[in-house]
C-alpha positions as CSV (number, residue, x, y, z in Angstrom):
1,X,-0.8,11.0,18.6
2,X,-0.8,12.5,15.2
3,X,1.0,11.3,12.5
4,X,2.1,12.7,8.8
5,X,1.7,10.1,6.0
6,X,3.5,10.5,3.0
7,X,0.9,9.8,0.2
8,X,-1.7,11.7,-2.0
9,X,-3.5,8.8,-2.9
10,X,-7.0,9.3,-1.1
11,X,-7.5,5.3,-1.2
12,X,-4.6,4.7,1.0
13,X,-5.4,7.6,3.6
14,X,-9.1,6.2,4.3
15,X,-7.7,2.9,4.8
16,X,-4.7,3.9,7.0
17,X,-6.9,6.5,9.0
18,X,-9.8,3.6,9.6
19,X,-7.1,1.7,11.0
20,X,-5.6,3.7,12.8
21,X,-8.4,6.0,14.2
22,X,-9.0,2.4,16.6
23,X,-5.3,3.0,18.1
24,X,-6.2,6.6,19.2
25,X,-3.5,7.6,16.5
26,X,-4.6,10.8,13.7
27,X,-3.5,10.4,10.5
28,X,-3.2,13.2,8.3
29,X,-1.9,13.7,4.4
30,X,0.7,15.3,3.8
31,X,-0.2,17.7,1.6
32,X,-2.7,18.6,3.9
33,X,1.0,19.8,6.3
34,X,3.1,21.2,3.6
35,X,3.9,21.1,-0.3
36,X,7.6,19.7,0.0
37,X,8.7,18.5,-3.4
38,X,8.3,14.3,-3.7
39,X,11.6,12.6,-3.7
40,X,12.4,10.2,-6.3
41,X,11.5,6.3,-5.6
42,X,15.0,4.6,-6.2
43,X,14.6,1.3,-4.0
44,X,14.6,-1.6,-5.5
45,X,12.3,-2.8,-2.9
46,X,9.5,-1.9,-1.1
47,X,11.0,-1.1,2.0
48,X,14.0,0.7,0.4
49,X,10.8,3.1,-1.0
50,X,9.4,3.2,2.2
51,X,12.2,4.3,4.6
52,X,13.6,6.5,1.8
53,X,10.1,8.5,1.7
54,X,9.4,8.4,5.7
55,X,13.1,9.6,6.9
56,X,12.8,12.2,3.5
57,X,9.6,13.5,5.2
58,X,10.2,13.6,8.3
59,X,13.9,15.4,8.3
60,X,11.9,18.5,6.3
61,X,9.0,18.6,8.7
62,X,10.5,17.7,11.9
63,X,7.4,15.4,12.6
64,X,7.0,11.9,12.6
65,X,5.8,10.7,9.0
66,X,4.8,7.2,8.0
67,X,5.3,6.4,4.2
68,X,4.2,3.2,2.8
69,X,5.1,1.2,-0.6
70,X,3.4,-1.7,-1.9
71,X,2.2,-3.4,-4.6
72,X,1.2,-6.4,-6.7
73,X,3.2,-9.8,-7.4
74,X,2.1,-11.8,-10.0
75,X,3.3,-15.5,-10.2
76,X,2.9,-16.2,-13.8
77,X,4.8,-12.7,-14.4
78,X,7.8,-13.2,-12.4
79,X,6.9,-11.2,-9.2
80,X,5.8,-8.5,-11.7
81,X,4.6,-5.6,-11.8
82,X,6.2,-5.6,-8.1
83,X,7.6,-2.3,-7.2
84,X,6.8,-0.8,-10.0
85,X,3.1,-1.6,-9.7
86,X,1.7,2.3,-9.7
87,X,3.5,2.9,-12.9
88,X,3.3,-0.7,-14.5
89,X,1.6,0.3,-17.9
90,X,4.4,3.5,-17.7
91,X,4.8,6.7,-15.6
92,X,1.4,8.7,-14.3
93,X,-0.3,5.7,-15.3
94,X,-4.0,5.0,-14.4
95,X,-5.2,2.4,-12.2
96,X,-7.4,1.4,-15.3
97,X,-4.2,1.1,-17.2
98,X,-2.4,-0.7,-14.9
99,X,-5.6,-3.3,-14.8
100,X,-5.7,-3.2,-18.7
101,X,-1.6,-4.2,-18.7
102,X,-1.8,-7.1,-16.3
103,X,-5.5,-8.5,-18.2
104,X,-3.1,-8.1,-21.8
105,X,0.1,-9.9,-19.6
106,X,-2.3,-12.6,-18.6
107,X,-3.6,-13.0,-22.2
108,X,-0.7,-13.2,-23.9
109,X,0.0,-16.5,-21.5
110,X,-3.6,-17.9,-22.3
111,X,-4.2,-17.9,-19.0
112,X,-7.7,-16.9,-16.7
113,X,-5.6,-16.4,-13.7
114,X,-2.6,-16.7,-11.6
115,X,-1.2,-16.6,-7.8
116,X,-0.2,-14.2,-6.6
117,X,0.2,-11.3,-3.7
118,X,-0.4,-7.6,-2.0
119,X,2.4,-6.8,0.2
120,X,3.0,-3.8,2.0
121,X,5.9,-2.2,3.7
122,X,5.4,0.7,5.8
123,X,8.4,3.0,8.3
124,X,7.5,5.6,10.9
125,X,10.7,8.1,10.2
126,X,11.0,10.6,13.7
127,X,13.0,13.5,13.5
128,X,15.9,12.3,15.6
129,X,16.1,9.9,12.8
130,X,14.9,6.9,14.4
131,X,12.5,4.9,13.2
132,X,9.9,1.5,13.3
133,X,8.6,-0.5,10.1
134,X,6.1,-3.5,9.7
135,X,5.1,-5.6,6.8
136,X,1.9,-7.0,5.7
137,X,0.7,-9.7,2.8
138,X,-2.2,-10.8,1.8
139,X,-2.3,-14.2,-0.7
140,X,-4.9,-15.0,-3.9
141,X,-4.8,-14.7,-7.3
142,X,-5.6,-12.4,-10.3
143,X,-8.3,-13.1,-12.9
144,X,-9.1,-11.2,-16.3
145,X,-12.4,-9.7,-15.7
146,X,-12.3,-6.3,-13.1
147,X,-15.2,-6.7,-10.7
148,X,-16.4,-4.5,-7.9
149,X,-16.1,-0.4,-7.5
150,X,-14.3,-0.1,-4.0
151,X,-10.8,0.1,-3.4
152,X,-8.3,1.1,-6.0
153,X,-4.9,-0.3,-8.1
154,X,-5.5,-3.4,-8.6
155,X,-8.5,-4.8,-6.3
156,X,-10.8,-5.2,-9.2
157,X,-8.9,-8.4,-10.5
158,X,-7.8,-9.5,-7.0
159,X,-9.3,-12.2,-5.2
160,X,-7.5,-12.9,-1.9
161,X,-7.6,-16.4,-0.3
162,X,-10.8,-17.9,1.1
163,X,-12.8,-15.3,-0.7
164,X,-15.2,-15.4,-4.2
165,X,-15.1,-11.4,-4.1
166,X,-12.4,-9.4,-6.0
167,X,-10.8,-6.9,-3.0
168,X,-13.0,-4.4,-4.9
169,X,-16.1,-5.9,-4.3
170,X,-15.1,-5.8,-0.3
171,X,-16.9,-3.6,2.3
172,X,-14.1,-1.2,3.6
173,X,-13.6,-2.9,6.8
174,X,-14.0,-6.2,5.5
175,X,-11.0,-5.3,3.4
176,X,-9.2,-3.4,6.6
177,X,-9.1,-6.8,8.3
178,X,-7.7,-9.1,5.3
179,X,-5.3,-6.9,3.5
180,X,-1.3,-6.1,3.4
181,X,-2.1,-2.6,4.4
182,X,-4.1,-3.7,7.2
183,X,-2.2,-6.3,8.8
184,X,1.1,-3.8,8.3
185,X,-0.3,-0.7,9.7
186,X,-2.0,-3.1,12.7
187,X,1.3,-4.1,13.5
188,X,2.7,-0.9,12.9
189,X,-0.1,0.5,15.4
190,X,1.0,-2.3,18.6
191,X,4.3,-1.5,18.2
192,X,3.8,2.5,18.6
193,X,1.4,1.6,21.6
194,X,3.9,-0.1,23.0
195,X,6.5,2.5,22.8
196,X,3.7,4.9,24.5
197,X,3.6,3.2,27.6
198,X,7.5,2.9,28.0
């Protein structure tokens, strides 16, 4: 089965084709399909953003395209950055910038860390304009000093439960098996499996 996903972002594809590759399911990035102009991300949630990217997708290719939204919530910052996680230190922001933000957010509060969580929504959008979605979360905390080179957004300051690493300093698969992403596209993966056989 081969399957369109509605990202640029390189970090996300590797992880989502790892996963995936284990179901017998391709995954390929978009703009490797088409160049169909983005739409604009108006959900105030992250399955809103999702299922508005996915059904977007998939009603200009007539394919089935998976879209994804997720991000970072912060206890001591309200749920922040949240949904707007990508763009939290402003529009086209960096993932460096985004790190520097939440380090200055956590400062400001005189604090070396805080809870917080990953989650991850993700919908399958199929021409005929059904569709399937799954969620994934993934609990720890932040701290102030980035550690580790793998992964991307925030993983440098994000230690998950049970661990002393940062997501960052994670071997891919390791990370594969504990993250939002991973646990959503998994699910996302039985229930397509599932609707193969039917």
């Amino acid at each position: 089965m081969r399957i369109v996903f509605a990202t640029k972002n390189r970090g996300k594809v590797r992880e989502v084709q790892e996963k995936l590759k284990e179901f017998g399911i391709e995954v390929v990035p978009i703009d490797e399909v088409a160049e169909v102009e983005a739409p604009e991300e108006t959900g105030e949630t992250f399955c809103e953003n999702a299922y508005q990217k996915a059904t977007y997708y998939s009603e200009k290719l007539g394919m089935p395209v998976i879209a994804e939204d997720s991000g970072l919530e912060v206890e001591a910052l309200g749920g922040k950055p949240g949904v707007y996680s990508s763009r939290f230190a402003g529009e086209n922001a960096t993932d460096e910038e985004n790190n520097r933000k939440l380090i200055e957010e956590l400062k400001k509060r005189e604090l070396e860390s805080s809870p917080a969580r990953y989650i991850s929504f993700f919908f399958l959008a199929f021409p005929d304009k059904s569709g399937l979605w799954s969620e994934g979360e993934v609990r720890g905390k932040v701290v102030r000093e980035p550690r580790g080179t793998g992964g991307f957004g925030y993983d440098p300051l994000f230690i998950p439960e049970g661990y002393e690493k940062t997501m960052a300093e994670l071997p891919l698969q390791e990370k594969n098996r504990i993250s939002h992403r991973g646990k959503a596209v998994e699910r996302l993966a039985s229930v397509i499996l599932k609707l193969k056989k039917l």
